[in-house]
DRENKE-977658 format. One record per residue (C-alpha): chain; residue in one letter; x negated, y, z negated. Coordinates in nm, 3 decimals, padded with zeros to 5 digits. Each point is the difference from the previous one (the first is absolute). Layout:
# DRENKE-977658
(A; A; (X; Y; Z))
...
# end
This chain:
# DRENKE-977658
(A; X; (00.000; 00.000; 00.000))
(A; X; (-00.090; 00.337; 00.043))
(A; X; (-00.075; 00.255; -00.306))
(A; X; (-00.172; 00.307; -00.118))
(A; X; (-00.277; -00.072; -00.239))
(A; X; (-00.244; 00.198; -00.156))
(A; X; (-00.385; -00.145; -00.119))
(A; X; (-00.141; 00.317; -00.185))
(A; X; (00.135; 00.195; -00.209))
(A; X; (-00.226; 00.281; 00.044))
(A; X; (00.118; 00.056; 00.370))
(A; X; (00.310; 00.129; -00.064))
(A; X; (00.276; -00.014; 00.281))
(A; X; (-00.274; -00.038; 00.207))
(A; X; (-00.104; -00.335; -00.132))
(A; X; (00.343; -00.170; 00.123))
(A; X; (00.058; -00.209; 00.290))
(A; X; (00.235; -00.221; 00.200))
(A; X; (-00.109; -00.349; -00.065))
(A; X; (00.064; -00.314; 00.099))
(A; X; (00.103; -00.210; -00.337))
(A; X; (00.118; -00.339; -00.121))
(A; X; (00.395; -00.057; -00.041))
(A; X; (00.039; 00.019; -00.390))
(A; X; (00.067; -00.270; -00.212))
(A; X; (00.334; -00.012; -00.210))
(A; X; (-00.143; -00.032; -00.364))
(A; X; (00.295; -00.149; -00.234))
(A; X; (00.325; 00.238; -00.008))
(A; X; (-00.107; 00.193; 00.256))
(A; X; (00.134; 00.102; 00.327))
(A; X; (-00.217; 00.040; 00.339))
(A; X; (00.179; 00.390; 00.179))
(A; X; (00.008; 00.023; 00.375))
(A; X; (-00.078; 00.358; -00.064))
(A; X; (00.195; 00.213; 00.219))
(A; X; (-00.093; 00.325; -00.146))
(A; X; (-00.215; 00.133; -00.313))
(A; X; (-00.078; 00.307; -00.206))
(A; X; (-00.348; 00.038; -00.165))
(A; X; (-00.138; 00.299; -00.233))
(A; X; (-00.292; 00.174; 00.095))
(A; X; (-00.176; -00.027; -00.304))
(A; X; (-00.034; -00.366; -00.045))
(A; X; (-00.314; -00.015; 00.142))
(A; X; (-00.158; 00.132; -00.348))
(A; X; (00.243; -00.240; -00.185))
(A; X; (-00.191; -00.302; -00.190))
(A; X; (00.284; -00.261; 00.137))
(A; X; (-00.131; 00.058; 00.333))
(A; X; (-00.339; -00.101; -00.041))
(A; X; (00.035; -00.293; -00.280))
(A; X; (00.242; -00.275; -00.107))
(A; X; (00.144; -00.015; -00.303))
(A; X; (-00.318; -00.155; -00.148))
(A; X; (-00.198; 00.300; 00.122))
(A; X; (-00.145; -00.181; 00.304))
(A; X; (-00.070; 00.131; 00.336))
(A; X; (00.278; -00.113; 00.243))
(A; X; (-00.125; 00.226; 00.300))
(A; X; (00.093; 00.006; 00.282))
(A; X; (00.310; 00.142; -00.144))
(A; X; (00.347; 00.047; 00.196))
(A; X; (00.114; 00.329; -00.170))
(A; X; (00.392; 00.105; -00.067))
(A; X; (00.256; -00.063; -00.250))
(A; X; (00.355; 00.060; 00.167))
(A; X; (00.129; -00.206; 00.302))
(A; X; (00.317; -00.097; 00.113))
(A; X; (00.063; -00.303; 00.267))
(A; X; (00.114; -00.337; 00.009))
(A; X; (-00.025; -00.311; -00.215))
(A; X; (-00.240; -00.275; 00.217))
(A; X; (-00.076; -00.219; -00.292))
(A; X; (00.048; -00.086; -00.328))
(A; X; (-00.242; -00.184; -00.275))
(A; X; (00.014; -00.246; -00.241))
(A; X; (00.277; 00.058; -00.256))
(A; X; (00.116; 00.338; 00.176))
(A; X; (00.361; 00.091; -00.078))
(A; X; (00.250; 00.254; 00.103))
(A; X; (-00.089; 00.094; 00.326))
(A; X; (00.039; -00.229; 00.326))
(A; X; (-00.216; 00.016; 00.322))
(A; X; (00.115; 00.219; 00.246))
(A; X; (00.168; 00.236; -00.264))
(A; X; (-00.066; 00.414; 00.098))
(A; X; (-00.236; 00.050; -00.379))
(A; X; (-00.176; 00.334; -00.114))
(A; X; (-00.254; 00.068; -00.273))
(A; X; (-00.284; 00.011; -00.152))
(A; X; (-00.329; -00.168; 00.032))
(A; X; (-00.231; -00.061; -00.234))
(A; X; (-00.287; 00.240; -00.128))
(A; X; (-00.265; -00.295; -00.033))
(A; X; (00.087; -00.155; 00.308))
(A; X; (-00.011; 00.051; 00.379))
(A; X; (00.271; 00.242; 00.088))
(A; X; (00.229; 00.104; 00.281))
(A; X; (-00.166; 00.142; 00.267))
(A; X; (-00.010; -00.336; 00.195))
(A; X; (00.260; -00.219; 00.229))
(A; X; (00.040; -00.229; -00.320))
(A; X; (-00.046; 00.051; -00.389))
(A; X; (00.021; -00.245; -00.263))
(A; X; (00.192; 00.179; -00.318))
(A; X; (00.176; -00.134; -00.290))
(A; X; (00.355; -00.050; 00.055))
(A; X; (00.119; 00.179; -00.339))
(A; X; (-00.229; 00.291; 00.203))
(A; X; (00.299; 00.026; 00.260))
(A; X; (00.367; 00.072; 00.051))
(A; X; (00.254; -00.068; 00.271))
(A; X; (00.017; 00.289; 00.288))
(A; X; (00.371; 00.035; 00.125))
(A; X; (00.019; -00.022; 00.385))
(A; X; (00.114; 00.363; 00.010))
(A; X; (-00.334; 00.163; -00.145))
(A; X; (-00.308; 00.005; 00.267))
(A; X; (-00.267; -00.174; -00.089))
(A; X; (-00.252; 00.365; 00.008))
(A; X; (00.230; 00.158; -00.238))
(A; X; (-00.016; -00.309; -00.217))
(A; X; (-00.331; 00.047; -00.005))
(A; X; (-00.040; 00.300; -00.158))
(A; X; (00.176; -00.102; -00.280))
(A; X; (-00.100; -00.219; -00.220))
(A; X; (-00.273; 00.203; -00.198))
(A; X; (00.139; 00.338; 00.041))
(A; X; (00.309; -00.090; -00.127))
(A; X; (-00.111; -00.258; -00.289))
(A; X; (-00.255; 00.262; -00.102))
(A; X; (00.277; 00.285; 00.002))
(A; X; (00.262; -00.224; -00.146))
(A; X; (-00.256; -00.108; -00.238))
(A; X; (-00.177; 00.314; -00.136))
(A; X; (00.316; 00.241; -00.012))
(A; X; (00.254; -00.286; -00.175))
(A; X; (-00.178; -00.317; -00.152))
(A; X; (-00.311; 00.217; -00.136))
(A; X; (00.148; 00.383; -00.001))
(A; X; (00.346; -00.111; -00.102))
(A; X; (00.140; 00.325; 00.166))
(A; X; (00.369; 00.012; -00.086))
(A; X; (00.260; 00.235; 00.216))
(A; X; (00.046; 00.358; -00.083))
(A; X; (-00.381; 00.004; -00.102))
(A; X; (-00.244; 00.177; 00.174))
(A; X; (-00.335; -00.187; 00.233))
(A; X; (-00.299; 00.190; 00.136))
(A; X; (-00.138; -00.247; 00.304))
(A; X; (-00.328; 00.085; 00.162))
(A; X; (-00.072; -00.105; 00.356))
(A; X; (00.330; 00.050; 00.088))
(A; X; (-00.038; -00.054; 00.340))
(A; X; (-00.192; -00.300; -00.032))
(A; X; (00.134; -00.369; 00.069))
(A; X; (00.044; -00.111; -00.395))
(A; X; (00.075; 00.410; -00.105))
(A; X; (00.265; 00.044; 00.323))
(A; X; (00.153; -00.338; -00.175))
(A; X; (-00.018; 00.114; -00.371))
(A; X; (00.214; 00.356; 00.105))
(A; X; (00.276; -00.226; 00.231))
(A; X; (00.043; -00.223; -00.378))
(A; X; (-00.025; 00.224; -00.209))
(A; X; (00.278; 00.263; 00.182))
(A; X; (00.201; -00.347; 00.038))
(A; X; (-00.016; -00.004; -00.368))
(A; X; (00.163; 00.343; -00.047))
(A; X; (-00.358; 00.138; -00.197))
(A; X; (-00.087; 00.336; 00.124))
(A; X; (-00.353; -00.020; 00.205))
(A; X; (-00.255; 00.236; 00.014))
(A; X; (-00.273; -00.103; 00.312))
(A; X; (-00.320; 00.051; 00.037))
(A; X; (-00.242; 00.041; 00.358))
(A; X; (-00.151; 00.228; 00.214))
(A; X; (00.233; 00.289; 00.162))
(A; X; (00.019; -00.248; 00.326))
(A; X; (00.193; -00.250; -00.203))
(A; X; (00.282; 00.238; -00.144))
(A; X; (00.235; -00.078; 00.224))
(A; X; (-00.048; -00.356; -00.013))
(A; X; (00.050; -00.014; -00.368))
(A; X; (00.283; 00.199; -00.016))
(A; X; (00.172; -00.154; 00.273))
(A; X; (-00.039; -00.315; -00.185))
(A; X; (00.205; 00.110; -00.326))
(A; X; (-00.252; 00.174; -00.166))
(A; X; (00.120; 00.317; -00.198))
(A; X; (-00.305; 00.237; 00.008))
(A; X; (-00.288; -00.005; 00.154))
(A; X; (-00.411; 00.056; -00.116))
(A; X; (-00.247; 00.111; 00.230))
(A; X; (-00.337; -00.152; -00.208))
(A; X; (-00.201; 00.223; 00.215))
(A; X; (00.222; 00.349; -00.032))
(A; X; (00.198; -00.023; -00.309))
(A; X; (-00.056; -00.061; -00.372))
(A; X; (00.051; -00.346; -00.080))
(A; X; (00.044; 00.105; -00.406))
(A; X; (00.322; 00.282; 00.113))
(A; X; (00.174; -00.356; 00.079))
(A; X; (00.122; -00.016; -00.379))
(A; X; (00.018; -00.283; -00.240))
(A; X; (00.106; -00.327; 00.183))
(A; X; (00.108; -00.331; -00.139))
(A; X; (-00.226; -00.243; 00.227))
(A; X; (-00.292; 00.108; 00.266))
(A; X; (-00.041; -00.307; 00.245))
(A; X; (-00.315; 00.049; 00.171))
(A; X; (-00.242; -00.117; 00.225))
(A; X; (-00.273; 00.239; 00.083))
(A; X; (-00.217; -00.031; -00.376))
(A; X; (-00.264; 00.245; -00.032))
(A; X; (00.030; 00.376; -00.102))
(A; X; (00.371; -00.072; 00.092))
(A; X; (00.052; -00.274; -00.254))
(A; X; (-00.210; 00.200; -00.242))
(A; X; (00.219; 00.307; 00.015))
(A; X; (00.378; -00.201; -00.005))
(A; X; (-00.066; -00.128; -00.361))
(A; X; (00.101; 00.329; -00.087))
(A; X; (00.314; 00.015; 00.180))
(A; X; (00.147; -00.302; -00.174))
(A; X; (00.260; 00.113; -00.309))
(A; X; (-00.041; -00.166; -00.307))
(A; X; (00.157; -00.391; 00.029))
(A; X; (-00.083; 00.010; 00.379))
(A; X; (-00.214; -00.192; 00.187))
(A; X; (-00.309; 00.028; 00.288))
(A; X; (-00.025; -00.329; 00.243))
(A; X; (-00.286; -00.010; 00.229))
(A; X; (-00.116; -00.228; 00.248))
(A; X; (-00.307; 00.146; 00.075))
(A; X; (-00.231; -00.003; -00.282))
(A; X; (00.008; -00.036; -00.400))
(A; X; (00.106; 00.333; -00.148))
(A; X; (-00.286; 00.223; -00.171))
(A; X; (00.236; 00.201; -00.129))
(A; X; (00.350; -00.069; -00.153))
(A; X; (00.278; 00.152; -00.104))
(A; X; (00.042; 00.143; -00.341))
(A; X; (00.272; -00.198; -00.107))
(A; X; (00.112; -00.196; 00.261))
(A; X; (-00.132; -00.312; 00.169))
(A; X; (-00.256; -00.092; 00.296))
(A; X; (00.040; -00.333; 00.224))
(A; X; (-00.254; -00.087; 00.269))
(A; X; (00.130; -00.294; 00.180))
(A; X; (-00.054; -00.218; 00.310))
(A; X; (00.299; -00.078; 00.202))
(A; X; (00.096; -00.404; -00.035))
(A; X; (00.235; -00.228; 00.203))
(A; X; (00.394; 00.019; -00.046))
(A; X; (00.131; -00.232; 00.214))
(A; X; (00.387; 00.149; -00.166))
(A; X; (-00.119; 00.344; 00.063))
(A; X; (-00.123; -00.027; 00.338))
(A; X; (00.364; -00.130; 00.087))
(A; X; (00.178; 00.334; -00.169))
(A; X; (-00.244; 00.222; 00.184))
(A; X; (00.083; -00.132; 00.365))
(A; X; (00.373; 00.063; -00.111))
(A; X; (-00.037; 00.308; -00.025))
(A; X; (-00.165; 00.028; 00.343))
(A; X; (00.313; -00.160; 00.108))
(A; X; (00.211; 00.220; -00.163))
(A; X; (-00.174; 00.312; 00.114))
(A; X; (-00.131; 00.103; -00.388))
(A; X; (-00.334; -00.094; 00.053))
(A; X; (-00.191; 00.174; 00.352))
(A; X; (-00.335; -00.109; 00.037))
(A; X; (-00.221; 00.230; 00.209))
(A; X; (-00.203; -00.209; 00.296))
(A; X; (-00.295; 00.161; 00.096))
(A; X; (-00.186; -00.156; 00.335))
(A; X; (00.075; -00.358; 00.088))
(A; X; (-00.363; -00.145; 00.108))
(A; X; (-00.059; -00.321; 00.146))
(A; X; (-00.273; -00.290; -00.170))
(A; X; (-00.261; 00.151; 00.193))
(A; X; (00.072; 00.401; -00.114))
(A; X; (00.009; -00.102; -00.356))
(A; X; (-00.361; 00.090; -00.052))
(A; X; (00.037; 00.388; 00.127))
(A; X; (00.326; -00.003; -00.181))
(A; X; (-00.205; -00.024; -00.350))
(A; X; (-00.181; 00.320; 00.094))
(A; X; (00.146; 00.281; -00.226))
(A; X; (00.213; 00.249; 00.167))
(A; X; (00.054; -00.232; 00.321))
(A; X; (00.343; -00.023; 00.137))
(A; X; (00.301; 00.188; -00.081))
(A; X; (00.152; 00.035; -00.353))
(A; X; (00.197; -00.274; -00.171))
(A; X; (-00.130; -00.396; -00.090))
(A; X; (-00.205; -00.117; 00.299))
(A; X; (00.113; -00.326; 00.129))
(A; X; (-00.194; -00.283; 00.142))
(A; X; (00.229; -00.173; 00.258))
(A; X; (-00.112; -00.375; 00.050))
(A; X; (00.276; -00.130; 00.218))
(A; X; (00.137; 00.231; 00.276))
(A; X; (00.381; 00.123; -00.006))
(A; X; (00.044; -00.190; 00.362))
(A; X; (-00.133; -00.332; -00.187))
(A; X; (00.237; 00.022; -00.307))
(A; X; (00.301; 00.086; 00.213))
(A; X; (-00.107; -00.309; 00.212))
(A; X; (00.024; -00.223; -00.309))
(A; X; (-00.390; -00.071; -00.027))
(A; X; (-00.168; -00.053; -00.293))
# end
């Protein structure tokens, strides 16, 4: 099969490559994807899980990637609740070979069923923008309707997610960006706008949870905004500073197979909007890991071809 791998993890995005590869092997309860379109992050490459198992050993060359969508083509030993040939979306795992490839192996508890109705690139972009939003603004921030959420990197895959929730909710939403993304967060749900490089972040006013995803001086300064019994969630880094009386949650997203089937609801249902950036083929996918390539929104790498999944191929 055919996959992007990368060897060296000092080269960057310029250290991946289309490569030919083995077809995986199903491990117990896991399923093999036909991968028919996945989603990646841009800063994996300086993640640990790409480089080492889970014993810390080198497993280069490394297939990077962690969101895919596509068909079931085979299940392993002891795998339950999914069936081959069943549409599936998810996540793969961190210490393993990911889902920029024709097939991934990932653990079935990883996945959830995609209805027929929701294309497989918008599936795609799902599964860890919407667990981490879900995740960091409910399960750790425990933000409650009528109270009040400051999101940074509004505009942003897993930020344009946590303002569509939380406006669902019925909290009021304060964004966060730069003055391009405005409109994009407000059109969204969100209630007011901050431009990090115009306005004063601290004129935002006492909030009950920030949800962000920048770290840094950002991070640093956002403690301050919390009101006492709130909370600051992070994905980025582990807060330096916290908030006076109030509490601070880094957190890594993890698999909800339960979750991932409420968020493509709301697709369905028109609650949930996820904004596709460019759609690249196997073979773009390294220039689509350079920073500021493409146009804004989640960029997509499209394994099978619409003409081949409205043919019925696999």
């Amino acid at each position: 099969m055919q996959a992007i791998t990368v060897r060296n993890r000092d080269a960057g995005a310029s250290g991946l490559a289309l490569t030919e590869l083995p077809y995986p092997h199903a491990a117990e309860n896991d399923v093999i994807v036909r991968v028919h379109a996945a989603g990646f992050t841009r800063g994996e490459l300086a993640w640990p899980g790409t480089w080492t198992d889970r014993a810390g050993r080198d497993r280069t060359p490394s297939v990077p990637g962690h969101e895919l969508s596509g068909v079931v083509a085979e299940l392993g030993y002891g795998t339950t609740g999914l069936t081959v040939g069943q549409r599936v979306f998810g996540m793969a795992d961190w210490t393993r070979d990911g889902s920029l490839a024709e097939y991934a192996a990932v653990e079935a508890r990883n996945l959830a069923p995609l209805p027929a109705d929701v294309d497989y690139t918008v599936a795609a972009t799902l599964p860890i923008s919407g667990l981490t939003a879900w995740q960091g603004l409910f399960d750790h921030g425990r933000l409650a309707v009528g109270q009040t959420v400051l999101i940074h990197g509004s505009a942003g895959s897993v930020g344009s997610t946590a303002v569509q929730l939380a406006h669902d909710l019925g909290a009021r939403v304060i964004a966060t960006g730069r003055s391009a993304d405005r409109d994009t967060a407000l059109s969204l749900g969100a209630d007011a706008f901050v431009d990090l490089q115009a306005d004063r972040l601290e004129d935002t006013g006492d909030v009950d949870l920030v949800f962000d995803v920048i770290g840094g001086e950002i991070l640093d300064r956002s403690a301050a905004l919390v009101r006492a019994g709130g909370t600051l969630v992070t994905i980025a880094e582990p807060p330096r500073v916290k908030p006076e009386d109030g509490r601070a949650v880094f957190f890594v997203v993890e698999p909800d197979r339960a979750r991932l089937t409420d968020v493509v609801q709301r697709v369905r249902d028109g609650r949930l909007k996820p904004i596709v950036g460019e759609v690249c083929s196997l073979a773009e996918a390294p220039a689509a890991f350079t920073p500021g390539h493409g146009r804004p929104g989640k960029a997509i790498i499209r394994i099978v071809s619409d003409s081949a999944t409205k043919a019925g191929q696999q």
